[in-house]
N, C-alpha and C positions, 0 to 999 in steps of 0.2 A: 080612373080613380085609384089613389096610394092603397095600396095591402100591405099591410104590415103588422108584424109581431114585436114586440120589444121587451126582450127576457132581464131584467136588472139584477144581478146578485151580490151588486153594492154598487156604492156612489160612483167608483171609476170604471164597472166591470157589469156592463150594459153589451148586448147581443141583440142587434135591429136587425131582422129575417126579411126582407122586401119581396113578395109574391113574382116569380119574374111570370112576365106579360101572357108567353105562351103556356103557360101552368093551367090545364084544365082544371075548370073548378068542382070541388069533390061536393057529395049532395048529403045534406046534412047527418044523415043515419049512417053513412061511409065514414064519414069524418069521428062519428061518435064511436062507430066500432072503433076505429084505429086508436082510439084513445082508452078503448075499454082494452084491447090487444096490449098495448101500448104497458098501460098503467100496470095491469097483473104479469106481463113479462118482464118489468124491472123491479117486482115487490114493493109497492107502491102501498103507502099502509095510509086508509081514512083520516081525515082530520075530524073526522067527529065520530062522539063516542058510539052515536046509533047506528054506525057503521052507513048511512046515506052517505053515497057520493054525488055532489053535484057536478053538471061539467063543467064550470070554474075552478072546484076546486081539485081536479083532475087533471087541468092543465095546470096547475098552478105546483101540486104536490108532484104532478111527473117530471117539470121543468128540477123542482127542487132536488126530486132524488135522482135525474141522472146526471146534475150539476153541469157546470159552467166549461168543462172539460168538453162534454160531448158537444155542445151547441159548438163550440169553436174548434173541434177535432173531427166533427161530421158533419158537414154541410148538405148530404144529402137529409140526413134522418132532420136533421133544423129544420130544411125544407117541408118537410112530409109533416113534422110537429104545428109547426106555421101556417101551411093547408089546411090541417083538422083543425086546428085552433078557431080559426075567421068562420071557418062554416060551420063548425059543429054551436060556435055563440053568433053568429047570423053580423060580426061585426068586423069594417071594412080596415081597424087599425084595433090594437089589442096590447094593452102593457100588462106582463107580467112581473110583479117587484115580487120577487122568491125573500129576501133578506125582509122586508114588511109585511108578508104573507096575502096579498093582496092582486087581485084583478081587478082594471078598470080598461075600462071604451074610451 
């Protein structure tokens, strides 16, 4: 089955992350930690005023604030984003459009 991530931060400047095959899969509370790790070590600031993070928008505001640099200047840490991405939302393909502020399955 395809695993994949797919980080867009415009029309021509799209980042497709592909799970490679022997990538053990992370178990969902793993995955959320690395996101919560993740998100407070890059100052990662809520998109909502009542301060609720959801984990979409966790992935979504982390992809945003470490920008389009790191996905394509670290292909480990993309990797490891891409892992926690799939299992921490339990879904086998995942696009993040950062420039429309949007996650979709």
């Amino acid at each position: 089955m395809r695993q994949e991530v797919i980080v867009q931060f415009g029309p021509d400047r799209r980042h497709a992350i592909a799970l490679h095959a022997d990538a053990a899969p992370l178990a969902a509370d793993e995955a959320r930690r690395w996101l919560d790790q993740e998100f407070v070590a890059n100052d990662c600031e809520p998109l909502r005023a009542s301060g609720k993070v959801l984990i979409a928008d966790k992935v979504l505001v982390l992809a945003a604030t470490v920008g389009e640099a790191r996905f394509a200047d670290d292909p480990v840490w993309a990797q490891a984003y891409a892992r926690a991405t799939l299992a921490a939302l339990a879904r086998p393909v995942v696009r993040v459009d950062v420039e429309g502020g949007a996650v979709s399955y």
